[in-house]
C-alpha positions as CSV (number, residue, x, y, z in Angstrom):
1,X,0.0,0.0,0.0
2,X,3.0,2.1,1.1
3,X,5.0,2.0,-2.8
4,X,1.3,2.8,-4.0
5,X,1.0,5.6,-2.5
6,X,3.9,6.6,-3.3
7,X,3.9,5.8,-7.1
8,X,0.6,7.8,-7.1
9,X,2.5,10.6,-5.2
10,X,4.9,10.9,-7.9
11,X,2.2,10.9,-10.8
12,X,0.1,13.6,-8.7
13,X,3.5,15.8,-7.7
14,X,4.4,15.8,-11.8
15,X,0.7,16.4,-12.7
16,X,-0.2,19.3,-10.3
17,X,2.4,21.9,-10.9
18,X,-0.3,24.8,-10.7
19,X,-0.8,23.7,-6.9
20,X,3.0,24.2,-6.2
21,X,2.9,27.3,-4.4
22,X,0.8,25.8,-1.8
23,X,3.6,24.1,-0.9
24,X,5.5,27.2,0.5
25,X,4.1,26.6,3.5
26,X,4.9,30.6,4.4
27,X,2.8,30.7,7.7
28,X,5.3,27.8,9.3
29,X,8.3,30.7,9.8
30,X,5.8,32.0,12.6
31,X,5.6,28.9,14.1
32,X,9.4,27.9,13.6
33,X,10.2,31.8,14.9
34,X,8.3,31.6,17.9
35,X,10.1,27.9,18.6
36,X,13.2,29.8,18.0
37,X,12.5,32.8,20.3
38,X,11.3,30.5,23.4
39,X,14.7,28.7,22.5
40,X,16.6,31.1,22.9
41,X,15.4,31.7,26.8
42,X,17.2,28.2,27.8
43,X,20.2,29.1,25.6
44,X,22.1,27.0,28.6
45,X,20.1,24.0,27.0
46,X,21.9,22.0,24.1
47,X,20.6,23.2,21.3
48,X,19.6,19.8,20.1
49,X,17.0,19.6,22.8
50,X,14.7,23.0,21.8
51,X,15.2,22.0,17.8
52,X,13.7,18.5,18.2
53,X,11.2,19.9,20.5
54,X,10.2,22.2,17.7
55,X,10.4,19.6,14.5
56,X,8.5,17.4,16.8
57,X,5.7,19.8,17.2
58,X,5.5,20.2,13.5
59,X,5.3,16.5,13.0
60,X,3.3,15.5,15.5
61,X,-0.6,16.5,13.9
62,X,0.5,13.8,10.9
63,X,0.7,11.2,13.3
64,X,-1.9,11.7,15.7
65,X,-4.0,11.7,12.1
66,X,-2.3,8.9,10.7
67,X,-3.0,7.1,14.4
68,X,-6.9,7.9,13.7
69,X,-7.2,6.4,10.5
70,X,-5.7,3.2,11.0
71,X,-7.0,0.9,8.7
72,X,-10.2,2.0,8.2
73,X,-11.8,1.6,5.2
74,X,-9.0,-1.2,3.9
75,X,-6.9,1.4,4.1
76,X,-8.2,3.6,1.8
77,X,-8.1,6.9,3.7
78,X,-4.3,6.5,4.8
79,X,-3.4,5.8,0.9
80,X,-4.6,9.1,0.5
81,X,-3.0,10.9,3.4
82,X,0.1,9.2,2.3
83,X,0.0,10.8,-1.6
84,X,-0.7,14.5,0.3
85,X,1.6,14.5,2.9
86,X,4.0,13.3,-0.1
87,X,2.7,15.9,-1.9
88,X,3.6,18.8,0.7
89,X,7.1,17.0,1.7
90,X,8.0,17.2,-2.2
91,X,9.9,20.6,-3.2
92,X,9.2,23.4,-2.4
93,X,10.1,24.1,-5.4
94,X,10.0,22.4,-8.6
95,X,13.5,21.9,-10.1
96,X,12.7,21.5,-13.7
97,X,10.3,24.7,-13.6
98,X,12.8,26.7,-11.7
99,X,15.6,25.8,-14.2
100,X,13.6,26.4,-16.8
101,X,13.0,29.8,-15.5
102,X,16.7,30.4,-15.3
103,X,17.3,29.0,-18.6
104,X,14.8,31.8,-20.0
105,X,16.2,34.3,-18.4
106,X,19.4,33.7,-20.0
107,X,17.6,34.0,-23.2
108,X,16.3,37.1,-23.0
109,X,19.6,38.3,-21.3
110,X,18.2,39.7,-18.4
111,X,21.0,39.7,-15.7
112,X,18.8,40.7,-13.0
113,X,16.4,37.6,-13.9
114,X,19.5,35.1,-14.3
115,X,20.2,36.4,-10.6
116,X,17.4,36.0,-9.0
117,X,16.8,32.6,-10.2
118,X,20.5,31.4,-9.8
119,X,20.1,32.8,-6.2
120,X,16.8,30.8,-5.4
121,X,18.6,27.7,-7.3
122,X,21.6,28.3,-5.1
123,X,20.2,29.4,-1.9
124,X,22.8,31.7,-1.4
125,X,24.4,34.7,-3.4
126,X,25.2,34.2,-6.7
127,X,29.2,34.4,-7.7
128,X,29.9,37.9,-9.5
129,X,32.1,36.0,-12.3
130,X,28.9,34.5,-15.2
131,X,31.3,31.4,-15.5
132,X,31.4,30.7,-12.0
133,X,27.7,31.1,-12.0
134,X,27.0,28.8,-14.4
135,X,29.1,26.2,-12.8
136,X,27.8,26.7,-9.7
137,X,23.9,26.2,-10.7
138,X,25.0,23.0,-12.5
139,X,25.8,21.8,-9.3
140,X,23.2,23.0,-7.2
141,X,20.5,21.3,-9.6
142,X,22.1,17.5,-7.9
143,X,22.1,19.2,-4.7
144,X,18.5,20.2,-4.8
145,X,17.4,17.1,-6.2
146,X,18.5,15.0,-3.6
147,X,17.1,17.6,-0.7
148,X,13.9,18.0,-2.6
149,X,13.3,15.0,-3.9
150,X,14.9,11.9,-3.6
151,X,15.7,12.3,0.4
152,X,11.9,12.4,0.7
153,X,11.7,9.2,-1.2
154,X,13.8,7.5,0.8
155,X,12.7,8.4,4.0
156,X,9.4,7.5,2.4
157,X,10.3,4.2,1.9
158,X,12.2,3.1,4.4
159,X,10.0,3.4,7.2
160,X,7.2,1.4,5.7
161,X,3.7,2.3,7.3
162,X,5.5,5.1,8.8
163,X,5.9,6.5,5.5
164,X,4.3,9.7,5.7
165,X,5.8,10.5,8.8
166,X,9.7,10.2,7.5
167,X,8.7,12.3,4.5
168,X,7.2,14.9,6.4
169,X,9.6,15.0,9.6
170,X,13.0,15.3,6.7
171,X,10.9,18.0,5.2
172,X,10.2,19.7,8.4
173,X,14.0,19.8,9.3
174,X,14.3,21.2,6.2
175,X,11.9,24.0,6.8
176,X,13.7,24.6,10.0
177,X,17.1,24.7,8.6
178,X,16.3,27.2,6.1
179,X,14.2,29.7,8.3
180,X,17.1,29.3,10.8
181,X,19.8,30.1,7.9
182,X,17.7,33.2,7.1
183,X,17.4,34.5,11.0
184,X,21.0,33.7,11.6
185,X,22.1,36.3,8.6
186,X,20.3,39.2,9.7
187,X,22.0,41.6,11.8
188,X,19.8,42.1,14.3
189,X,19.1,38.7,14.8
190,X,22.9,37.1,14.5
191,X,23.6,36.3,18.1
192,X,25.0,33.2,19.2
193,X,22.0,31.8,20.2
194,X,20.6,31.9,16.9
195,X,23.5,31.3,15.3
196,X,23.6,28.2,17.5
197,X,20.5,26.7,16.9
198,X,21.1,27.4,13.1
199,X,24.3,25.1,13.5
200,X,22.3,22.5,15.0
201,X,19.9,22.3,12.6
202,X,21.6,22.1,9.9
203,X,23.6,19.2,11.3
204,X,20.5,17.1,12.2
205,X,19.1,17.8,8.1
206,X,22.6,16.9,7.3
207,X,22.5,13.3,9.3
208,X,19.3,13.0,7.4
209,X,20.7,13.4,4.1
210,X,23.7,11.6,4.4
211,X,22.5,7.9,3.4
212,X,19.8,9.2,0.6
213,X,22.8,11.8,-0.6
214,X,25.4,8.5,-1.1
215,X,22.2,6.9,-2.9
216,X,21.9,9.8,-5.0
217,X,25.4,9.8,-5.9
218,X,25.4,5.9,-6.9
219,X,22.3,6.6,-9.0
220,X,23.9,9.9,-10.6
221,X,27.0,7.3,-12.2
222,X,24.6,5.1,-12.9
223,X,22.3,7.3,-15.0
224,X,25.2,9.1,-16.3
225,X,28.8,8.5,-16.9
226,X,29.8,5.7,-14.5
227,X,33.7,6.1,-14.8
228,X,33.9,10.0,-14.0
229,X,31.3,9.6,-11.5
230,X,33.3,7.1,-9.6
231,X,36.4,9.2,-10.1
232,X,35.0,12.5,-9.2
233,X,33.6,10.7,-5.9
234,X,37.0,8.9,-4.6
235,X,39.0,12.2,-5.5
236,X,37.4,13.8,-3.0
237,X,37.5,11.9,-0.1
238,X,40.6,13.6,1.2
239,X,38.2,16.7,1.8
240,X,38.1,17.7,5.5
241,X,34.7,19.5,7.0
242,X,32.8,18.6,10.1
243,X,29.6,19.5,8.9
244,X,27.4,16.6,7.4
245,X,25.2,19.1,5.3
246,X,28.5,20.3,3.6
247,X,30.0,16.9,2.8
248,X,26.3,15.8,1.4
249,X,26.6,18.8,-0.8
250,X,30.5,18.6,-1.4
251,X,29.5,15.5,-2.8
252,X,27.0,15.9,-4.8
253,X,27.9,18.4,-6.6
254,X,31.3,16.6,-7.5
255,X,29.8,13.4,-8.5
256,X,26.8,15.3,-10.5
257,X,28.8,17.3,-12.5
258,X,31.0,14.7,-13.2
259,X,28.4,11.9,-14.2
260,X,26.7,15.2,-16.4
261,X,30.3,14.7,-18.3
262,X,29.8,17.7,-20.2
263,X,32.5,20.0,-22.1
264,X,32.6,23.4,-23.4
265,X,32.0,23.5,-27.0
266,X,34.4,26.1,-29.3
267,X,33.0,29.0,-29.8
268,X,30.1,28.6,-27.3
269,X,29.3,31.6,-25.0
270,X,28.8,31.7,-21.5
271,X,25.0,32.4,-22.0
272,X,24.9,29.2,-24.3
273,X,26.8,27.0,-22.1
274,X,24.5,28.2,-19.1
275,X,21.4,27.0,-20.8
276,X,22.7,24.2,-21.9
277,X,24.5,23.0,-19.0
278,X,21.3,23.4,-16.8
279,X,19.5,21.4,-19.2
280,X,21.7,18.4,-19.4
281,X,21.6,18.3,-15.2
282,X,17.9,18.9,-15.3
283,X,17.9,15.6,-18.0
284,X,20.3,13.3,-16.0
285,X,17.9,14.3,-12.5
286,X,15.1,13.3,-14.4
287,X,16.9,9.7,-15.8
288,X,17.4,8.9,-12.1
289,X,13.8,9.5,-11.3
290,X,12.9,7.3,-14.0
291,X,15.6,4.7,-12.5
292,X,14.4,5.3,-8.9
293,X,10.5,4.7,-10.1
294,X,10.8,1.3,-11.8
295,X,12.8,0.0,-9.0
296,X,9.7,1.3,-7.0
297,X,7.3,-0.1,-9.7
298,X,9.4,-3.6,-9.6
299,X,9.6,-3.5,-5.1
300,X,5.8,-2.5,-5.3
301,X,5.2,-6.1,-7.9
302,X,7.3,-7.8,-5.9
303,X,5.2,-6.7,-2.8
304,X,1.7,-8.1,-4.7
305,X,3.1,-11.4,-5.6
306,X,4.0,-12.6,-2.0
Protein backbone atom coordinates (compact mmCIF):
# COMPACT_ATOMS: atom_id res chain seq x y z
CA UNK A 1 0.00 0.00 0.00
CA UNK A 2 3.03 2.09 1.11
CA UNK A 3 4.95 2.04 -2.81
CA UNK A 4 1.34 2.76 -3.96
CA UNK A 5 1.02 5.56 -2.51
CA UNK A 6 3.94 6.64 -3.29
CA UNK A 7 3.91 5.80 -7.07
CA UNK A 8 0.62 7.82 -7.14
CA UNK A 9 2.46 10.61 -5.18
CA UNK A 10 4.86 10.92 -7.85
CA UNK A 11 2.16 10.88 -10.78
CA UNK A 12 0.09 13.61 -8.72
CA UNK A 13 3.50 15.76 -7.70
CA UNK A 14 4.39 15.79 -11.83
CA UNK A 15 0.72 16.38 -12.69
CA UNK A 16 -0.17 19.30 -10.26
CA UNK A 17 2.45 21.87 -10.95
CA UNK A 18 -0.27 24.81 -10.72
CA UNK A 19 -0.80 23.70 -6.86
CA UNK A 20 3.02 24.19 -6.18
CA UNK A 21 2.85 27.34 -4.41
CA UNK A 22 0.77 25.85 -1.78
CA UNK A 23 3.62 24.07 -0.86
CA UNK A 24 5.48 27.24 0.48
CA UNK A 25 4.15 26.60 3.50
CA UNK A 26 4.92 30.57 4.41
CA UNK A 27 2.81 30.67 7.73
CA UNK A 28 5.27 27.76 9.30
CA UNK A 29 8.28 30.73 9.82
CA UNK A 30 5.82 32.00 12.63
CA UNK A 31 5.60 28.94 14.09
CA UNK A 32 9.45 27.94 13.65
CA UNK A 33 10.24 31.85 14.92
CA UNK A 34 8.34 31.65 17.95
CA UNK A 35 10.12 27.91 18.65
CA UNK A 36 13.15 29.81 18.02
CA UNK A 37 12.50 32.82 20.31
CA UNK A 38 11.28 30.47 23.36
CA UNK A 39 14.67 28.68 22.54
CA UNK A 40 16.56 31.13 22.90
CA UNK A 41 15.39 31.68 26.76
CA UNK A 42 17.23 28.18 27.76
CA UNK A 43 20.18 29.14 25.63
CA UNK A 44 22.12 27.05 28.64
CA UNK A 45 20.07 24.02 27.02
CA UNK A 46 21.93 21.96 24.09
CA UNK A 47 20.63 23.21 21.33
CA UNK A 48 19.60 19.76 20.14
CA UNK A 49 17.01 19.58 22.75
CA UNK A 50 14.74 22.96 21.84
CA UNK A 51 15.19 22.01 17.80
CA UNK A 52 13.67 18.49 18.16
CA UNK A 53 11.19 19.89 20.53
CA UNK A 54 10.21 22.15 17.66
CA UNK A 55 10.40 19.61 14.48
CA UNK A 56 8.50 17.37 16.83
CA UNK A 57 5.72 19.77 17.16
CA UNK A 58 5.48 20.17 13.54
CA UNK A 59 5.27 16.55 12.96
CA UNK A 60 3.31 15.51 15.49
CA UNK A 61 -0.59 16.48 13.85
CA UNK A 62 0.50 13.83 10.87
CA UNK A 63 0.70 11.20 13.28
CA UNK A 64 -1.95 11.68 15.72
CA UNK A 65 -4.05 11.73 12.12
CA UNK A 66 -2.31 8.90 10.67
CA UNK A 67 -3.03 7.06 14.44
CA UNK A 68 -6.85 7.93 13.74
CA UNK A 69 -7.18 6.44 10.49
CA UNK A 70 -5.73 3.21 11.03
CA UNK A 71 -6.99 0.89 8.67
CA UNK A 72 -10.18 1.98 8.25
CA UNK A 73 -11.79 1.60 5.22
CA UNK A 74 -9.00 -1.17 3.94
CA UNK A 75 -6.86 1.45 4.06
CA UNK A 76 -8.15 3.60 1.81
CA UNK A 77 -8.05 6.92 3.71
CA UNK A 78 -4.26 6.54 4.85
CA UNK A 79 -3.36 5.75 0.90
CA UNK A 80 -4.63 9.12 0.51
CA UNK A 81 -2.97 10.85 3.41
CA UNK A 82 0.06 9.18 2.27
CA UNK A 83 0.00 10.81 -1.55
CA UNK A 84 -0.74 14.47 0.33
CA UNK A 85 1.62 14.47 2.93
CA UNK A 86 4.00 13.32 -0.12
CA UNK A 87 2.69 15.90 -1.88
CA UNK A 88 3.61 18.78 0.68
CA UNK A 89 7.12 17.00 1.73
CA UNK A 90 8.04 17.23 -2.17
CA UNK A 91 9.85 20.59 -3.22
CA UNK A 92 9.16 23.40 -2.39
CA UNK A 93 10.08 24.09 -5.41
CA UNK A 94 10.05 22.37 -8.60
CA UNK A 95 13.50 21.89 -10.06
CA UNK A 96 12.65 21.52 -13.69
CA UNK A 97 10.27 24.69 -13.56
CA UNK A 98 12.83 26.73 -11.74
CA UNK A 99 15.60 25.77 -14.22
CA UNK A 100 13.55 26.42 -16.80
CA UNK A 101 12.97 29.85 -15.52
CA UNK A 102 16.70 30.41 -15.33
CA UNK A 103 17.26 28.96 -18.62
CA UNK A 104 14.75 31.77 -20.00
CA UNK A 105 16.18 34.29 -18.40
CA UNK A 106 19.39 33.74 -19.96
CA UNK A 107 17.57 33.97 -23.21
CA UNK A 108 16.27 37.13 -22.99
CA UNK A 109 19.62 38.29 -21.34
CA UNK A 110 18.25 39.70 -18.41
CA UNK A 111 20.97 39.70 -15.71
CA UNK A 112 18.76 40.68 -13.00
CA UNK A 113 16.37 37.59 -13.87
CA UNK A 114 19.46 35.06 -14.30
CA UNK A 115 20.17 36.44 -10.55
CA UNK A 116 17.43 35.98 -8.96
CA UNK A 117 16.82 32.64 -10.16
CA UNK A 118 20.53 31.43 -9.75
CA UNK A 119 20.09 32.76 -6.17
CA UNK A 120 16.79 30.81 -5.43
CA UNK A 121 18.64 27.67 -7.28
CA UNK A 122 21.63 28.33 -5.06
CA UNK A 123 20.20 29.43 -1.85
CA UNK A 124 22.84 31.71 -1.45
CA UNK A 125 24.40 34.67 -3.42
CA UNK A 126 25.15 34.25 -6.74
CA UNK A 127 29.18 34.42 -7.74
CA UNK A 128 29.88 37.86 -9.54
CA UNK A 129 32.07 35.99 -12.32
CA UNK A 130 28.86 34.51 -15.19
CA UNK A 131 31.27 31.38 -15.52
CA UNK A 132 31.37 30.70 -12.02
CA UNK A 133 27.71 31.12 -12.02
CA UNK A 134 26.96 28.80 -14.39
CA UNK A 135 29.09 26.20 -12.75
CA UNK A 136 27.80 26.68 -9.74
CA UNK A 137 23.90 26.22 -10.67
CA UNK A 138 25.01 23.05 -12.48
CA UNK A 139 25.85 21.83 -9.28
CA UNK A 140 23.17 23.04 -7.17
CA UNK A 141 20.45 21.29 -9.62
CA UNK A 142 22.11 17.54 -7.89
CA UNK A 143 22.07 19.23 -4.67
CA UNK A 144 18.49 20.17 -4.77
CA UNK A 145 17.37 17.06 -6.22
CA UNK A 146 18.53 14.97 -3.60
CA UNK A 147 17.05 17.64 -0.71
CA UNK A 148 13.94 18.05 -2.64
CA UNK A 149 13.33 15.04 -3.93
CA UNK A 150 14.86 11.88 -3.56
CA UNK A 151 15.70 12.26 0.44
CA UNK A 152 11.89 12.38 0.68
CA UNK A 153 11.65 9.24 -1.15
CA UNK A 154 13.81 7.54 0.85
CA UNK A 155 12.71 8.36 3.97
CA UNK A 156 9.40 7.48 2.44
CA UNK A 157 10.29 4.22 1.89
CA UNK A 158 12.17 3.12 4.45
CA UNK A 159 10.00 3.37 7.19
CA UNK A 160 7.15 1.44 5.71
CA UNK A 161 3.67 2.25 7.28
CA UNK A 162 5.53 5.10 8.76
CA UNK A 163 5.89 6.55 5.48
CA UNK A 164 4.32 9.65 5.66
CA UNK A 165 5.77 10.51 8.79
CA UNK A 166 9.75 10.17 7.51
CA UNK A 167 8.68 12.30 4.46
CA UNK A 168 7.15 14.92 6.42
CA UNK A 169 9.64 15.03 9.56
CA UNK A 170 12.97 15.28 6.74
CA UNK A 171 10.93 17.98 5.24
CA UNK A 172 10.22 19.75 8.41
CA UNK A 173 13.97 19.82 9.31
CA UNK A 174 14.29 21.16 6.17
CA UNK A 175 11.86 23.96 6.77
CA UNK A 176 13.68 24.60 9.96
CA UNK A 177 17.12 24.73 8.65
CA UNK A 178 16.32 27.22 6.07
CA UNK A 179 14.16 29.71 8.34
CA UNK A 180 17.11 29.33 10.75
CA UNK A 181 19.80 30.14 7.90
CA UNK A 182 17.73 33.17 7.08
CA UNK A 183 17.37 34.52 10.97
CA UNK A 184 21.01 33.72 11.60
CA UNK A 185 22.07 36.26 8.62
CA UNK A 186 20.31 39.23 9.67
CA UNK A 187 21.99 41.60 11.84
CA UNK A 188 19.84 42.11 14.26
CA UNK A 189 19.14 38.69 14.82
CA UNK A 190 22.91 37.13 14.49
CA UNK A 191 23.58 36.28 18.11
CA UNK A 192 24.96 33.17 19.18
CA UNK A 193 22.00 31.83 20.20
CA UNK A 194 20.56 31.86 16.90
CA UNK A 195 23.51 31.25 15.28
CA UNK A 196 23.61 28.23 17.46
CA UNK A 197 20.50 26.74 16.88
CA UNK A 198 21.14 27.42 13.06
CA UNK A 199 24.28 25.11 13.47
CA UNK A 200 22.29 22.48 15.01
CA UNK A 201 19.92 22.33 12.60
CA UNK A 202 21.63 22.08 9.88
CA UNK A 203 23.55 19.18 11.28
CA UNK A 204 20.48 17.08 12.19
CA UNK A 205 19.15 17.76 8.14
CA UNK A 206 22.56 16.91 7.28
CA UNK A 207 22.53 13.27 9.30
CA UNK A 208 19.31 12.99 7.37
CA UNK A 209 20.67 13.35 4.13
CA UNK A 210 23.69 11.57 4.45
CA UNK A 211 22.51 7.86 3.40
CA UNK A 212 19.76 9.21 0.62
CA UNK A 213 22.81 11.84 -0.59
CA UNK A 214 25.36 8.49 -1.07
CA UNK A 215 22.20 6.92 -2.88
CA UNK A 216 21.92 9.84 -5.05
CA UNK A 217 25.43 9.82 -5.85
CA UNK A 218 25.42 5.94 -6.95
CA UNK A 219 22.31 6.58 -9.05
CA UNK A 220 23.86 9.91 -10.60
CA UNK A 221 27.02 7.34 -12.22
CA UNK A 222 24.60 5.06 -12.93
CA UNK A 223 22.30 7.32 -14.95
CA UNK A 224 25.23 9.14 -16.32
CA UNK A 225 28.76 8.52 -16.93
CA UNK A 226 29.85 5.75 -14.51
CA UNK A 227 33.67 6.14 -14.83
CA UNK A 228 33.88 9.96 -14.05
CA UNK A 229 31.29 9.63 -11.47
CA UNK A 230 33.29 7.12 -9.60
CA UNK A 231 36.45 9.24 -10.11
CA UNK A 232 35.01 12.54 -9.22
CA UNK A 233 33.59 10.71 -5.91
CA UNK A 234 36.98 8.90 -4.61
CA UNK A 235 39.04 12.18 -5.49
CA UNK A 236 37.42 13.78 -2.99
CA UNK A 237 37.51 11.85 -0.09
CA UNK A 238 40.55 13.58 1.21
CA UNK A 239 38.24 16.67 1.83
CA UNK A 240 38.08 17.68 5.53
CA UNK A 241 34.72 19.48 7.00
CA UNK A 242 32.82 18.64 10.12
CA UNK A 243 29.57 19.54 8.89
CA UNK A 244 27.42 16.58 7.44
CA UNK A 245 25.19 19.10 5.34
CA UNK A 246 28.45 20.26 3.64
CA UNK A 247 30.03 16.89 2.83
CA UNK A 248 26.28 15.79 1.38
CA UNK A 249 26.59 18.75 -0.79
CA UNK A 250 30.47 18.59 -1.42
CA UNK A 251 29.47 15.45 -2.75
CA UNK A 252 27.03 15.85 -4.80
CA UNK A 253 27.87 18.40 -6.59
CA UNK A 254 31.25 16.61 -7.55
CA UNK A 255 29.82 13.38 -8.51
CA UNK A 256 26.76 15.28 -10.46
CA UNK A 257 28.84 17.25 -12.54
CA UNK A 258 31.04 14.65 -13.24
CA UNK A 259 28.43 11.86 -14.15
CA UNK A 260 26.74 15.24 -16.38
CA UNK A 261 30.28 14.74 -18.27
CA UNK A 262 29.83 17.72 -20.25
CA UNK A 263 32.52 19.97 -22.11
CA UNK A 264 32.63 23.38 -23.38
CA UNK A 265 32.02 23.54 -27.02
CA UNK A 266 34.35 26.12 -29.34
CA UNK A 267 33.04 29.02 -29.80
CA UNK A 268 30.08 28.55 -27.34
CA UNK A 269 29.32 31.57 -24.98
CA UNK A 270 28.76 31.70 -21.45
CA UNK A 271 25.00 32.36 -22.05
CA UNK A 272 24.92 29.22 -24.27
CA UNK A 273 26.77 26.99 -22.07
CA UNK A 274 24.46 28.22 -19.10
CA UNK A 275 21.36 27.04 -20.78
CA UNK A 276 22.74 24.16 -21.85
CA UNK A 277 24.54 23.01 -19.02
CA UNK A 278 21.28 23.40 -16.81
CA UNK A 279 19.50 21.35 -19.24
CA UNK A 280 21.66 18.42 -19.45
CA UNK A 281 21.63 18.28 -15.16
CA UNK A 282 17.90 18.86 -15.34
CA UNK A 283 17.95 15.59 -18.03
CA UNK A 284 20.29 13.31 -15.97
CA UNK A 285 17.85 14.30 -12.53
CA UNK A 286 15.08 13.28 -14.43
CA UNK A 287 16.95 9.73 -15.81
CA UNK A 288 17.43 8.89 -12.14
CA UNK A 289 13.82 9.52 -11.26
CA UNK A 290 12.89 7.32 -14.04
CA UNK A 291 15.55 4.72 -12.54
CA UNK A 292 14.38 5.26 -8.89
CA UNK A 293 10.55 4.70 -10.11
CA UNK A 294 10.82 1.35 -11.84
CA UNK A 295 12.85 -0.05 -8.96
CA UNK A 296 9.71 1.35 -6.96
CA UNK A 297 7.27 -0.08 -9.65
CA UNK A 298 9.39 -3.57 -9.56
CA UNK A 299 9.62 -3.45 -5.08
CA UNK A 300 5.84 -2.47 -5.33
CA UNK A 301 5.24 -6.05 -7.88
CA UNK A 302 7.28 -7.76 -5.87
CA UNK A 303 5.23 -6.68 -2.84
CA UNK A 304 1.66 -8.07 -4.74
CA UNK A 305 3.05 -11.35 -5.58
CA UNK A 306 4.04 -12.56 -2.04
Amino acid sequence: MNLIALLLGLIVERLATQLFHLRQLRWFDRVIDAGFRLAQRFDRWPAIIPVLLLATVLVLPVYLVMFGLGDTLYGFPYMMLAIIVLFFSLGPKDIGEEVSEYCNAIEANDDDRIRATAKALLEREVPADPMECVREVEAAVFVQANNRLFAVVFWFVLLGPFGPLGAWAYRVTDLIRRRAAFNATRAENADKAVQRIALTVSRLHGWLAWVPARLTVLGYALAGNFDGALAAWRGGRSEETTLPGEQNENLLARVGVAAMALTREDGESVHDRGVRGATAATRLVLRLLGIWAFVIAAMTLYGWSL
